[in-house]
mmJSON file of the N, C-alpha and C atoms, coordinates in Angstrom:
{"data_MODEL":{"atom_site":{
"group_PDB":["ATOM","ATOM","ATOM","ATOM","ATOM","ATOM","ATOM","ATOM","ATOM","ATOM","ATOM","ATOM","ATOM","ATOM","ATOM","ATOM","ATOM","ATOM","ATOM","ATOM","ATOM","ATOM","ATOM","ATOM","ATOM","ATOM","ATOM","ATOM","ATOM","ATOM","ATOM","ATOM","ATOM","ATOM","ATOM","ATOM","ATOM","ATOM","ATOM","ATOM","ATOM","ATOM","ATOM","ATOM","ATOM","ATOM","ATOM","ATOM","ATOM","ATOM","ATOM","ATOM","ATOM","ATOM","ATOM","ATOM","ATOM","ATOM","ATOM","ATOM","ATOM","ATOM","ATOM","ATOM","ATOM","ATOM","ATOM","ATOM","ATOM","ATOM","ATOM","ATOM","ATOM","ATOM","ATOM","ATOM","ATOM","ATOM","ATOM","ATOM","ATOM","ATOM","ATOM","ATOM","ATOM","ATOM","ATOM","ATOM","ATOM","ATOM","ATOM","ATOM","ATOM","ATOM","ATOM","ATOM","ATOM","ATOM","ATOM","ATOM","ATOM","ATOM","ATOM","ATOM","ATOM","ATOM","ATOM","ATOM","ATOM","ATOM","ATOM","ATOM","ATOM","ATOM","ATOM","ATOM","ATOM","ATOM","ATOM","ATOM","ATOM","ATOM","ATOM","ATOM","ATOM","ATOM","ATOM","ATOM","ATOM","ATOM","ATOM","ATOM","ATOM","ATOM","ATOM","ATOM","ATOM","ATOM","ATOM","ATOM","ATOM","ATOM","ATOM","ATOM","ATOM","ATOM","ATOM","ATOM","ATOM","ATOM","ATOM","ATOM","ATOM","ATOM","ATOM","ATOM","ATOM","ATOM","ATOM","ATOM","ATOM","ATOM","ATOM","ATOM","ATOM","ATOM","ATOM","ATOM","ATOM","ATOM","ATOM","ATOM","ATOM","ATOM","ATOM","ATOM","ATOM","ATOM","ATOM","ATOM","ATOM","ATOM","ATOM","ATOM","ATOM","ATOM","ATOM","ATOM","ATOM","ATOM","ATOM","ATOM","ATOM","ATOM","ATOM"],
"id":[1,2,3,4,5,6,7,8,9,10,11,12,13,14,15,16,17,18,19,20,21,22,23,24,25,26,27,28,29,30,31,32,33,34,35,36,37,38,39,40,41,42,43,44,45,46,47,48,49,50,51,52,53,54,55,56,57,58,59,60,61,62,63,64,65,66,67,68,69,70,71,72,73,74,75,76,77,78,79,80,81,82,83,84,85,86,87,88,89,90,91,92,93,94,95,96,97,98,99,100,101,102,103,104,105,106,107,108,109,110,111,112,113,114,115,116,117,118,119,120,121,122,123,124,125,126,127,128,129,130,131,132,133,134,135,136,137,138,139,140,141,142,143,144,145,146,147,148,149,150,151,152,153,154,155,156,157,158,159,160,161,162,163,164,165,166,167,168,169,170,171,172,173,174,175,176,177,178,179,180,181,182,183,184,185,186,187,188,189,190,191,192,193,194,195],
"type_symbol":["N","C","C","N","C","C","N","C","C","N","C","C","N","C","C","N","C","C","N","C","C","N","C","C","N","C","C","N","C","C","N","C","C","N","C","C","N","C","C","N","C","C","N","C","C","N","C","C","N","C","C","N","C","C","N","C","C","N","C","C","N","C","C","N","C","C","N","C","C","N","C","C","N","C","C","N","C","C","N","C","C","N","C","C","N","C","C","N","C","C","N","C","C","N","C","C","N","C","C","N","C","C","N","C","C","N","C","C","N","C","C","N","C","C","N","C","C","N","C","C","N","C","C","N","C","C","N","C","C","N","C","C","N","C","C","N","C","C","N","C","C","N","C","C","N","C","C","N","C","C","N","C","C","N","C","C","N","C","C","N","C","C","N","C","C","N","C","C","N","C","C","N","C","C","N","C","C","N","C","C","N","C","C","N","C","C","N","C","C","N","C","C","N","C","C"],
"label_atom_id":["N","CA","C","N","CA","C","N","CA","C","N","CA","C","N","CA","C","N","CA","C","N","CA","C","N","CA","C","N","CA","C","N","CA","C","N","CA","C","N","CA","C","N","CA","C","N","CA","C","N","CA","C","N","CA","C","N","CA","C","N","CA","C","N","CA","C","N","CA","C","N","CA","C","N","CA","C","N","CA","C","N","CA","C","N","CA","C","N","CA","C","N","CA","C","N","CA","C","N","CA","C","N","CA","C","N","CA","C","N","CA","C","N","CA","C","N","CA","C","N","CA","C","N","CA","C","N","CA","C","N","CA","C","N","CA","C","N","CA","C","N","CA","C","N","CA","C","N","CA","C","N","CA","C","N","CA","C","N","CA","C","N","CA","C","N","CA","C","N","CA","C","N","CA","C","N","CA","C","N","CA","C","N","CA","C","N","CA","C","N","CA","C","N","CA","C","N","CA","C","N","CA","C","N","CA","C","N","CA","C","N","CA","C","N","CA","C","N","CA","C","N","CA","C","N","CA","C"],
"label_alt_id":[null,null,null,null,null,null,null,null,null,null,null,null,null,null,null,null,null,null,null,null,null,null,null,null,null,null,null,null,null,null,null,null,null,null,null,null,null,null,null,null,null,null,null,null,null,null,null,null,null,null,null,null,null,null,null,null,null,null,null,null,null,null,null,null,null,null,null,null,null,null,null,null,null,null,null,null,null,null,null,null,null,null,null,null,null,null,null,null,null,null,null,null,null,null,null,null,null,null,null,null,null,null,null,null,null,null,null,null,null,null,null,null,null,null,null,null,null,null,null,null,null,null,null,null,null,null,null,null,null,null,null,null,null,null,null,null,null,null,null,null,null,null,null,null,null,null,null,null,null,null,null,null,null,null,null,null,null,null,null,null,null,null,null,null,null,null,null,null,null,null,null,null,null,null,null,null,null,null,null,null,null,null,null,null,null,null,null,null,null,null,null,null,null,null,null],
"label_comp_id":["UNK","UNK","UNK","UNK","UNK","UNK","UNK","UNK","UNK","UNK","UNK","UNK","UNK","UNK","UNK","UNK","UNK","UNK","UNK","UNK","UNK","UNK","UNK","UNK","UNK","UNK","UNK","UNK","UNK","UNK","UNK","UNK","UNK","UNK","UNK","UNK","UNK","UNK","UNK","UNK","UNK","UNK","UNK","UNK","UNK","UNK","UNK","UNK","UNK","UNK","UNK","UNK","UNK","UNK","UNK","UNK","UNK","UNK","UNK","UNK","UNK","UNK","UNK","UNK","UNK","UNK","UNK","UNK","UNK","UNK","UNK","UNK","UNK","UNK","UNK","UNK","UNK","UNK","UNK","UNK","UNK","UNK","UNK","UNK","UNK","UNK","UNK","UNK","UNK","UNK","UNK","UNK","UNK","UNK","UNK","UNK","UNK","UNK","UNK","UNK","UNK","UNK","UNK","UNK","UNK","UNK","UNK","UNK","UNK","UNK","UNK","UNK","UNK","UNK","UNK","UNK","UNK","UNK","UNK","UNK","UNK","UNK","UNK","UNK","UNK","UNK","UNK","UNK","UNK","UNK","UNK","UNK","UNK","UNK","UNK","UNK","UNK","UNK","UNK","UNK","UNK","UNK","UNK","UNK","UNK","UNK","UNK","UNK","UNK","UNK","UNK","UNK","UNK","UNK","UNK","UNK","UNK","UNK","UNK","UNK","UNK","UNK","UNK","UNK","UNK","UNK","UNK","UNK","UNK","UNK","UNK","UNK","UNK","UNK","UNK","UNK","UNK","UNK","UNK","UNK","UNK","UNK","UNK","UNK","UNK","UNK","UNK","UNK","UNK","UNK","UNK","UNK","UNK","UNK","UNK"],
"label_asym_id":["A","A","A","A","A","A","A","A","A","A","A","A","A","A","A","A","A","A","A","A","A","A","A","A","A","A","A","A","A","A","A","A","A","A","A","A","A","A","A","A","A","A","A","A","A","A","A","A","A","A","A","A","A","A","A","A","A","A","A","A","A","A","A","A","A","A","A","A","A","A","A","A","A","A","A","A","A","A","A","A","A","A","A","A","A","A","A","A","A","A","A","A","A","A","A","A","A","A","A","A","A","A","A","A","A","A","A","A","A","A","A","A","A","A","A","A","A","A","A","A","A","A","A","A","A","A","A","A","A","A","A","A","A","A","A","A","A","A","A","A","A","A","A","A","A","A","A","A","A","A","A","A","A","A","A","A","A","A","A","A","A","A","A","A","A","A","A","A","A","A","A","A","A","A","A","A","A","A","A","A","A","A","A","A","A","A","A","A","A","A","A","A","A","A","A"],
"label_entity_id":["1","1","1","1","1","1","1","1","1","1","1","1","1","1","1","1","1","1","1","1","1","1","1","1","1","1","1","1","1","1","1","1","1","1","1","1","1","1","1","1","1","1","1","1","1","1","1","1","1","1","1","1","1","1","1","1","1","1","1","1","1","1","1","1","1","1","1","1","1","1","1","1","1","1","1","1","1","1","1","1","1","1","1","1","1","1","1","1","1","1","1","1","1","1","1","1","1","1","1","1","1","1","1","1","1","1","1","1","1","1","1","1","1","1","1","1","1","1","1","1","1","1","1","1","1","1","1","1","1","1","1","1","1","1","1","1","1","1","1","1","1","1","1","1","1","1","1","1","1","1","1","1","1","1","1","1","1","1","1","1","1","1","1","1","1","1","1","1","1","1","1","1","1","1","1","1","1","1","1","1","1","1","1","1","1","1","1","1","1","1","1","1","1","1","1"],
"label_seq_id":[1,1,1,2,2,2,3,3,3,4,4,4,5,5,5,6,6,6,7,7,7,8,8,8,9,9,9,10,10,10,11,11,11,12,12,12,13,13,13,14,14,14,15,15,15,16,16,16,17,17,17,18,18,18,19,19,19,20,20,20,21,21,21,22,22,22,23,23,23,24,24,24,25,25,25,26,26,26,27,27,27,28,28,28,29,29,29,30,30,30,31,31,31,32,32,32,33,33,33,34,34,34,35,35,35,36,36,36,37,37,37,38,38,38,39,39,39,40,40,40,41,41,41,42,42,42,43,43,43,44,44,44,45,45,45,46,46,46,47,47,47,48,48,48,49,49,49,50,50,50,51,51,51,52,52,52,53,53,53,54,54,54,55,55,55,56,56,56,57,57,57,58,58,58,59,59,59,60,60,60,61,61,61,62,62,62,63,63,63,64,64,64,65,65,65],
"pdbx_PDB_ins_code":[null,null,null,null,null,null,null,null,null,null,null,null,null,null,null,null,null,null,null,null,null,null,null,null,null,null,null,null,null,null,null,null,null,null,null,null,null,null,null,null,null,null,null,null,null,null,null,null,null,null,null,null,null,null,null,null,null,null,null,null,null,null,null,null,null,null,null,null,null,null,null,null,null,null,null,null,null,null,null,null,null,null,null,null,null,null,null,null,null,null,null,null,null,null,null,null,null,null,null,null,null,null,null,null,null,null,null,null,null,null,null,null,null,null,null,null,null,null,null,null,null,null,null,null,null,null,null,null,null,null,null,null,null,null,null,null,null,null,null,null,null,null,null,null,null,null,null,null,null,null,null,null,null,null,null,null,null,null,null,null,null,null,null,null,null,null,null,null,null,null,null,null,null,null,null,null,null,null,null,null,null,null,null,null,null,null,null,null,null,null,null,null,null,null,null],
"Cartn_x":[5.837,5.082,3.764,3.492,2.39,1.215,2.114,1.024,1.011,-0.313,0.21,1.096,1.831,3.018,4.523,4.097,5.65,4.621,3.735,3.318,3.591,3.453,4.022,5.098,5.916,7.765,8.314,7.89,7.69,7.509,6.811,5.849,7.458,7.233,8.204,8.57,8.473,9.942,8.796,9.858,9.594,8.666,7.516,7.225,6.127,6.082,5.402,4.125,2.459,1.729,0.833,0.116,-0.104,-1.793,-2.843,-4.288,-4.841,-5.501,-6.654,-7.65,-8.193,-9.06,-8.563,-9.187,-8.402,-9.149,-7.695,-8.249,-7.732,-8.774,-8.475,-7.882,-8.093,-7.531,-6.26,-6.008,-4.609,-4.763,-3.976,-3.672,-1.704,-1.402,-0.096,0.668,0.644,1.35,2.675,3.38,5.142,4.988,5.299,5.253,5.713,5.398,5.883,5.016,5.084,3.687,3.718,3.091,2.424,1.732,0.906,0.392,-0.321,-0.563,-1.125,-1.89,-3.675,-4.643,-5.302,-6.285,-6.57,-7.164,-7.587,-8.155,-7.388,-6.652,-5.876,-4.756,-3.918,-2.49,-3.039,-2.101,-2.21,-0.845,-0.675,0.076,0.662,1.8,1.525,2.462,1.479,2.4,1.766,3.215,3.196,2.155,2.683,1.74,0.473,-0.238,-1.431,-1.702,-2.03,-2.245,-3.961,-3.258,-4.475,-4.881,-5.812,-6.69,-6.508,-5.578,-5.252,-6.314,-7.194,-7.911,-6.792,-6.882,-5.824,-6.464,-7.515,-8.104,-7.686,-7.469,-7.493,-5.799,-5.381,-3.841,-3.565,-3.007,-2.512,-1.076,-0.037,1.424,1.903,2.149,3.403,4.778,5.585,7.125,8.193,8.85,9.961,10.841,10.11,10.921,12.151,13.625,14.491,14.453,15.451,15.935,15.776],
"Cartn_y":[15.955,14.715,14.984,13.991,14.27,12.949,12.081,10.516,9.934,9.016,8.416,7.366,6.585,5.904,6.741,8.541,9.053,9.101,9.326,9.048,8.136,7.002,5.689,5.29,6.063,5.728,6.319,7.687,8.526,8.373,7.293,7.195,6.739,7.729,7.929,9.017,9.425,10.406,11.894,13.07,14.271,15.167,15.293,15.938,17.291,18.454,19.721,19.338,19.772,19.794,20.835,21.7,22.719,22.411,22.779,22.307,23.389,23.315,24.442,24.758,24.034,24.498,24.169,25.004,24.656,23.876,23.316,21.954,22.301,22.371,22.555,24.13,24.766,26.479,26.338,25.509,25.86,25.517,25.294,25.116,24.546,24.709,24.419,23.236,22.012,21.016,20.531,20.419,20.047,18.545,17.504,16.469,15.178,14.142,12.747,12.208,12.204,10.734,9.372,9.544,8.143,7.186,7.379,6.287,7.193,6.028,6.992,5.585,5.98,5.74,5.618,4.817,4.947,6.373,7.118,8.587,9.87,9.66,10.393,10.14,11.465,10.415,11.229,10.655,10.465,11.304,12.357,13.098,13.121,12.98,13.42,14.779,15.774,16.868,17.495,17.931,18.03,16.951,15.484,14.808,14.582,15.158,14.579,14.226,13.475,12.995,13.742,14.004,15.098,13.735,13.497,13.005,13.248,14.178,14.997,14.105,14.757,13.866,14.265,13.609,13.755,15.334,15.474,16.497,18.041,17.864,19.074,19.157,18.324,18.946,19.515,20.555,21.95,21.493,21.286,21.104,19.99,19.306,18.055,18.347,18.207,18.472,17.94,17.607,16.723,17.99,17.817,19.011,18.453,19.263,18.912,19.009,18.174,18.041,19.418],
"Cartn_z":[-26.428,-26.438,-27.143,-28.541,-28.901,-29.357,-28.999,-29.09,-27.84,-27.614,-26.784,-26.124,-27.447,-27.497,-26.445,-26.903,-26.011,-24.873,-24.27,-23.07,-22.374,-23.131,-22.133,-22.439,-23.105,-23.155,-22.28,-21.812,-20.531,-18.994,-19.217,-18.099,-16.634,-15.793,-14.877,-14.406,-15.92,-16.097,-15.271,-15.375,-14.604,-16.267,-16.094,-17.288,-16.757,-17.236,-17.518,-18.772,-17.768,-19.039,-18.38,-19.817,-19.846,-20.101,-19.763,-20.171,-20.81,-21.652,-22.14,-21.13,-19.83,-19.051,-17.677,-16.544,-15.713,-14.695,-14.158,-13.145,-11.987,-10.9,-9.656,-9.184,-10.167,-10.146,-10.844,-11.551,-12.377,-13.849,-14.444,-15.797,-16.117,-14.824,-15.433,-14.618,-14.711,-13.76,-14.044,-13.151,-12.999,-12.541,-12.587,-12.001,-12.477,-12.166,-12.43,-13.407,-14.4,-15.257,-14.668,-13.608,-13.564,-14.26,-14.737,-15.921,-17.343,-18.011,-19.61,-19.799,-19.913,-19.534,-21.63,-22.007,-23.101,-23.556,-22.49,-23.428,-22.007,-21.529,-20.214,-19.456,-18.835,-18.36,-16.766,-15.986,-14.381,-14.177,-13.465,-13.252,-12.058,-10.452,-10.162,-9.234,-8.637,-8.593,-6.906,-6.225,-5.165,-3.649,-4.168,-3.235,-3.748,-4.819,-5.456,-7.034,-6.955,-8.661,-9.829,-10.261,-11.617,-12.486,-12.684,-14.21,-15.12,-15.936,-17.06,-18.683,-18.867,-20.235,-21.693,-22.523,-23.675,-24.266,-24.488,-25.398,-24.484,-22.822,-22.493,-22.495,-22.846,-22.783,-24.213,-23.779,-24.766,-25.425,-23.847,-24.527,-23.671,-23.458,-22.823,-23.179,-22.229,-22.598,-21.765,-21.74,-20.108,-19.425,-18.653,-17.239,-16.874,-16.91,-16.486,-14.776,-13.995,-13.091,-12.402],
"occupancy":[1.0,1.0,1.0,1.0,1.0,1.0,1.0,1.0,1.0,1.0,1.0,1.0,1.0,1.0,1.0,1.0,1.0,1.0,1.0,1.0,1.0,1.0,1.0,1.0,1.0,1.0,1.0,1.0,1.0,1.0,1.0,1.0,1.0,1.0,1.0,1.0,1.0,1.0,1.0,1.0,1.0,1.0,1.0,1.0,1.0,1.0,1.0,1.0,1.0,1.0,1.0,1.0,1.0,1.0,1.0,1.0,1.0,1.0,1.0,1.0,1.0,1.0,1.0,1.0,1.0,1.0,1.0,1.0,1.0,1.0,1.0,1.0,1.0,1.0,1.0,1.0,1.0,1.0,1.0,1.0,1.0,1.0,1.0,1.0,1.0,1.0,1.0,1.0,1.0,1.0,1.0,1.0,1.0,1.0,1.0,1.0,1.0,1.0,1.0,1.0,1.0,1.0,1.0,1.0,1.0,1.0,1.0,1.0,1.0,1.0,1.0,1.0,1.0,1.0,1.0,1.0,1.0,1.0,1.0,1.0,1.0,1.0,1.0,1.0,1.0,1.0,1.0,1.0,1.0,1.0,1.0,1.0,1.0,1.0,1.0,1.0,1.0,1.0,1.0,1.0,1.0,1.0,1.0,1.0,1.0,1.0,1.0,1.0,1.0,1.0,1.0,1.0,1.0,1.0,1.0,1.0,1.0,1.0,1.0,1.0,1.0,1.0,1.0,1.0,1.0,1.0,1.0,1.0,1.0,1.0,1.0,1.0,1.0,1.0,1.0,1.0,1.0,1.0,1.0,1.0,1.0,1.0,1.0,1.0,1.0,1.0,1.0,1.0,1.0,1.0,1.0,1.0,1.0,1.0,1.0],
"B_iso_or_equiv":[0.0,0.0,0.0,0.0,0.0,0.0,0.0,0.0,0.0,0.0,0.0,0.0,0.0,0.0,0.0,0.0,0.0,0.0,0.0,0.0,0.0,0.0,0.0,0.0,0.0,0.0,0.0,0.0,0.0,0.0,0.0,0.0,0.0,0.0,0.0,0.0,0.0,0.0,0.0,0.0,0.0,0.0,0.0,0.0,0.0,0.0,0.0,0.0,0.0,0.0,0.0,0.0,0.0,0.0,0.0,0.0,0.0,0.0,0.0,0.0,0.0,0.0,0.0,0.0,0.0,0.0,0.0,0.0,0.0,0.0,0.0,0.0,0.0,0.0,0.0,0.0,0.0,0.0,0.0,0.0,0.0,0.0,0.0,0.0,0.0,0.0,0.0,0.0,0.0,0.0,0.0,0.0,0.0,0.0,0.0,0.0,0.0,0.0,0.0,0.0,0.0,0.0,0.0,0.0,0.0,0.0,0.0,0.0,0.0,0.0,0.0,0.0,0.0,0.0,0.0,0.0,0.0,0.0,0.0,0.0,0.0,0.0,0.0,0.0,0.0,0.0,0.0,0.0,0.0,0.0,0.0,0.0,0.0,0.0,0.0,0.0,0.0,0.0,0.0,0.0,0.0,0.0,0.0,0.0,0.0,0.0,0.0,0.0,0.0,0.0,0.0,0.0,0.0,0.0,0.0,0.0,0.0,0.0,0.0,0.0,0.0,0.0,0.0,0.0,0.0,0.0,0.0,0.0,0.0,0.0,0.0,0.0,0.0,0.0,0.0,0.0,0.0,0.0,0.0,0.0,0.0,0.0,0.0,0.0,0.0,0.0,0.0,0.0,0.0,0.0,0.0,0.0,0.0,0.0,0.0],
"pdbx_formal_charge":[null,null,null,null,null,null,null,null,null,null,null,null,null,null,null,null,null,null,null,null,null,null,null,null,null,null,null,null,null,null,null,null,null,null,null,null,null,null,null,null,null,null,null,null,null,null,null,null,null,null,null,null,null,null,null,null,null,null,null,null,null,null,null,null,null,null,null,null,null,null,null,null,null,null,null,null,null,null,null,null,null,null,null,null,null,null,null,null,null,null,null,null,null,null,null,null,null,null,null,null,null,null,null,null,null,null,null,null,null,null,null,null,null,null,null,null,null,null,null,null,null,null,null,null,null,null,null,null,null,null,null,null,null,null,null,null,null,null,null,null,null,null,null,null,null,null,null,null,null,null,null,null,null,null,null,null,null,null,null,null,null,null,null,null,null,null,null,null,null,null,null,null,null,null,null,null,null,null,null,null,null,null,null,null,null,null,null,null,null,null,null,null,null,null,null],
"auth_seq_id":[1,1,1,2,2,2,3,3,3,4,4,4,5,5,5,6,6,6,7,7,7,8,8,8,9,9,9,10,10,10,11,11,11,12,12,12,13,13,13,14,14,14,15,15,15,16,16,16,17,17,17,18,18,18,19,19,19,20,20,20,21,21,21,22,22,22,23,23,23,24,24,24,25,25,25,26,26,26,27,27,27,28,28,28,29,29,29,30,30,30,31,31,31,32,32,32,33,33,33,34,34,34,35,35,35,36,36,36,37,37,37,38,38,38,39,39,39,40,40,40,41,41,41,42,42,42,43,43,43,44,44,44,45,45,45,46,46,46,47,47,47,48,48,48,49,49,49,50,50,50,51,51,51,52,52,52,53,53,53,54,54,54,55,55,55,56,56,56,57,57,57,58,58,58,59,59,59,60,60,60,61,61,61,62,62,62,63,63,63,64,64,64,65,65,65],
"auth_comp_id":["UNK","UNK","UNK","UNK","UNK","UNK","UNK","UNK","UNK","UNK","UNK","UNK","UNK","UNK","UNK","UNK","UNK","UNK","UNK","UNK","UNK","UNK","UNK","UNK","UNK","UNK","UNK","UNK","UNK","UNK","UNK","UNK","UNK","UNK","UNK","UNK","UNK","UNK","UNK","UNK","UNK","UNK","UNK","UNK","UNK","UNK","UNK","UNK","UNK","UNK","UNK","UNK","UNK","UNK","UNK","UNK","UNK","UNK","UNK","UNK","UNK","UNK","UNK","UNK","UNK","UNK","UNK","UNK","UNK","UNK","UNK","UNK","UNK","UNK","UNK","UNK","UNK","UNK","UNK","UNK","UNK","UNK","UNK","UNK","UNK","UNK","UNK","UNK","UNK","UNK","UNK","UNK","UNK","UNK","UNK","UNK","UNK","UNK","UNK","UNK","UNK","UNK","UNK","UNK","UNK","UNK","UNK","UNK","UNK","UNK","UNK","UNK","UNK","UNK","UNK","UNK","UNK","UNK","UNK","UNK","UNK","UNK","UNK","UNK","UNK","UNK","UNK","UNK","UNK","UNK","UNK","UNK","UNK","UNK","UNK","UNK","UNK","UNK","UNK","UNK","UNK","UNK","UNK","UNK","UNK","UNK","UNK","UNK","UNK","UNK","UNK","UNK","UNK","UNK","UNK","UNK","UNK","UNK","UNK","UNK","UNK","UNK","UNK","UNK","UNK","UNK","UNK","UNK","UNK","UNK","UNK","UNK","UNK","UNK","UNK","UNK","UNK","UNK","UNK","UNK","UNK","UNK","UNK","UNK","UNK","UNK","UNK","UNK","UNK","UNK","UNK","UNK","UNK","UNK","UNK"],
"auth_asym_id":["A","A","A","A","A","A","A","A","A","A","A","A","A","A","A","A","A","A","A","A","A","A","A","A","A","A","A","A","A","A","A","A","A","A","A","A","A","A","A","A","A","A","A","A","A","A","A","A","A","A","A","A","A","A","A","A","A","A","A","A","A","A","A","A","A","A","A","A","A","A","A","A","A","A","A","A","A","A","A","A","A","A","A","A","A","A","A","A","A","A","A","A","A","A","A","A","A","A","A","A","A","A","A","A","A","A","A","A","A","A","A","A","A","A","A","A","A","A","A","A","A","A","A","A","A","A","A","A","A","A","A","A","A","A","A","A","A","A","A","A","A","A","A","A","A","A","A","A","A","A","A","A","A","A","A","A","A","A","A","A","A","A","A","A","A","A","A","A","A","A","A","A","A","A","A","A","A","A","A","A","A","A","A","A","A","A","A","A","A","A","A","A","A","A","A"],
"auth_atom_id":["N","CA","C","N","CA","C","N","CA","C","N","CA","C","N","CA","C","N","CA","C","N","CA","C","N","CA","C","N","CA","C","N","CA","C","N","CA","C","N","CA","C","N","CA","C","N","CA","C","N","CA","C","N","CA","C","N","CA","C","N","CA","C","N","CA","C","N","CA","C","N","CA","C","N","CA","C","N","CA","C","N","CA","C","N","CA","C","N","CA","C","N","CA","C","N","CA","C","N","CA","C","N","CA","C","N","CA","C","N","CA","C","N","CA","C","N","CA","C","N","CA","C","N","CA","C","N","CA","C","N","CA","C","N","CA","C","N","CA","C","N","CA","C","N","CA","C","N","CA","C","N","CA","C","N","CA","C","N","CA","C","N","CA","C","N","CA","C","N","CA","C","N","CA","C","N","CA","C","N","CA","C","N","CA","C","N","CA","C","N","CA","C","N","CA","C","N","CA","C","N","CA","C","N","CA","C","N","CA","C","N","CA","C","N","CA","C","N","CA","C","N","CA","C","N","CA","C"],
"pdbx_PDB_model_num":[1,1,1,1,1,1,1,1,1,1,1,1,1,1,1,1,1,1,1,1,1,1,1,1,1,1,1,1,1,1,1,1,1,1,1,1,1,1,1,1,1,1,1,1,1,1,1,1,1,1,1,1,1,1,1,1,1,1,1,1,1,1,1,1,1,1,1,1,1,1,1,1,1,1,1,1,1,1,1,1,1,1,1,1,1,1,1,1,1,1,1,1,1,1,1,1,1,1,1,1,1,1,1,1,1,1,1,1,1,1,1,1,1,1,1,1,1,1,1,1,1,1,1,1,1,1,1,1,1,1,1,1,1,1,1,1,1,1,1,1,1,1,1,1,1,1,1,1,1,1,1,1,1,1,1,1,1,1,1,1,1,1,1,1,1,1,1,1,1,1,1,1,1,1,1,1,1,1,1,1,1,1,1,1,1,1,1,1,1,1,1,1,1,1,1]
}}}
């Protein structure tokens, strides 16, 4: 995923994103895309939802099942 058009064609689905800095002690989230925001998408993973901004994501990709 590299626009935000596949972000919100996405938006549901089970997706892996990777950040250049880390949030909350991590860098690497597994989870649901909840929404895709004009400059950020809404993630969420294990019961809580991340802020993810567009610039700190590194890689987006769809996590299988």
């Amino acid at each position: 995923m590299k626009t935000k058009a596949d972000f919100i064609r996405f938006q549901g689905e089970r997706i892996k994103i990777e950040t250049h800095e880390v949030i909350d002690g991590r860098k690497k989230f597994t989870g649901i895309l909840e929404k895709t925001n004009e400059d950020s998408v809404t993630i969420a993973v294990d019961g809580m939802s991340f802020d993810i901004s567009g610039t700190n994501i590194m890689r987006a990709i769809l996590a299988g099942q």
